[in-house]
C-alpha positions in Angstrom: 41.2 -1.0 -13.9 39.0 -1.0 -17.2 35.7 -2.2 -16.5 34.1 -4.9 -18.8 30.9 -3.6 -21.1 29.0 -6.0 -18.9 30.4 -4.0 -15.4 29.5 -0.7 -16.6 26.0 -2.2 -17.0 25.9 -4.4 -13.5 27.1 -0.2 -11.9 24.1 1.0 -13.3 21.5 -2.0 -12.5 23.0 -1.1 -9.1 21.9 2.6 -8.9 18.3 1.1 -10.2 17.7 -2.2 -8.1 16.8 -0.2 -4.7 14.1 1.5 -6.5 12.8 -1.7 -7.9 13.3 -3.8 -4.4 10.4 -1.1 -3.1 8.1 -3.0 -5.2 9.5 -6.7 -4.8 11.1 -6.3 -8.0 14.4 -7.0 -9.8 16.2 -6.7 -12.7 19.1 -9.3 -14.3 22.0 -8.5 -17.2 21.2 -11.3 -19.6 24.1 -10.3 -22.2 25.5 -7.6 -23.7 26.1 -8.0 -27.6 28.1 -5.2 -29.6 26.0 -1.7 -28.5 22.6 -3.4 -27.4 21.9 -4.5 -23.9 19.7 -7.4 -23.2 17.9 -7.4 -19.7 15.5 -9.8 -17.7 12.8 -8.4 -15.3 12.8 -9.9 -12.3 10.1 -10.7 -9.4 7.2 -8.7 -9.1 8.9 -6.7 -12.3 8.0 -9.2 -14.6 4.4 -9.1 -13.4 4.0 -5.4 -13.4 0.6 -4.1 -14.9 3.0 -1.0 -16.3 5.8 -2.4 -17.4 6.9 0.3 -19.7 6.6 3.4 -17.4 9.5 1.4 -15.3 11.2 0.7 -18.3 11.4 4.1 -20.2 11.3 6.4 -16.8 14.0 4.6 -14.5 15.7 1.8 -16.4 16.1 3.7 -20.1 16.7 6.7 -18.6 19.6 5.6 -16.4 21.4 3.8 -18.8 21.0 6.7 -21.5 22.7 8.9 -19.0 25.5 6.6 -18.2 26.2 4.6 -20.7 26.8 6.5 -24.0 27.9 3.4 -26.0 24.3 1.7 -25.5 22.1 2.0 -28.7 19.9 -0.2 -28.1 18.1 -2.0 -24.9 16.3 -5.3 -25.0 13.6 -6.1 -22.0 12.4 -9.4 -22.2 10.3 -9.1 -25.1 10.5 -5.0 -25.7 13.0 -3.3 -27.3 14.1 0.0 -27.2 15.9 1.9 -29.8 17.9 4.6 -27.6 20.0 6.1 -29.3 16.5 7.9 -30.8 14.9 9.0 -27.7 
């Protein structure tokens, strides 16, 4: 079965979520246009004093590693040009 751009993302929002949950957060796909993915923080994510750390360590990271496709990733108001880092 081929998965959907937007599956390959929900897999890896999968692998993060549990680490996220441990602080009362979450995460949500919004959309995923052409090579960029757009995401929501969720919960006691999107209220998070250190945002970024969360973003570039876990979130960033993860979807650099497993999806090669993604150039860029979109989190609320920050982006993140990946295909640099």
């Amino acid at each position: 079965m081929v998965k959907t751009r937007e599956q390959e993302v929900e897999h890896v929002l999968d692998m993060i979520r549990p680490a996220l949950a441990l602080d009362m957060g979450d995460i949500k796909l919004v959309k995923v246009e052409d090579d960029t993915v757009y995401l929501e923080l969720l919960g006691a994510c999107s209220t998070c004093p250190v945002p970024d750390i969360t973003m570039k360590d876990v979130i960033i990271v993860a979807i650099k590693n497993f999806l090669p496709w993604v150039k860029k990733v979109q989190i609320g108001q920050h982006k993140f040009d990946i295909s640099t880092l």
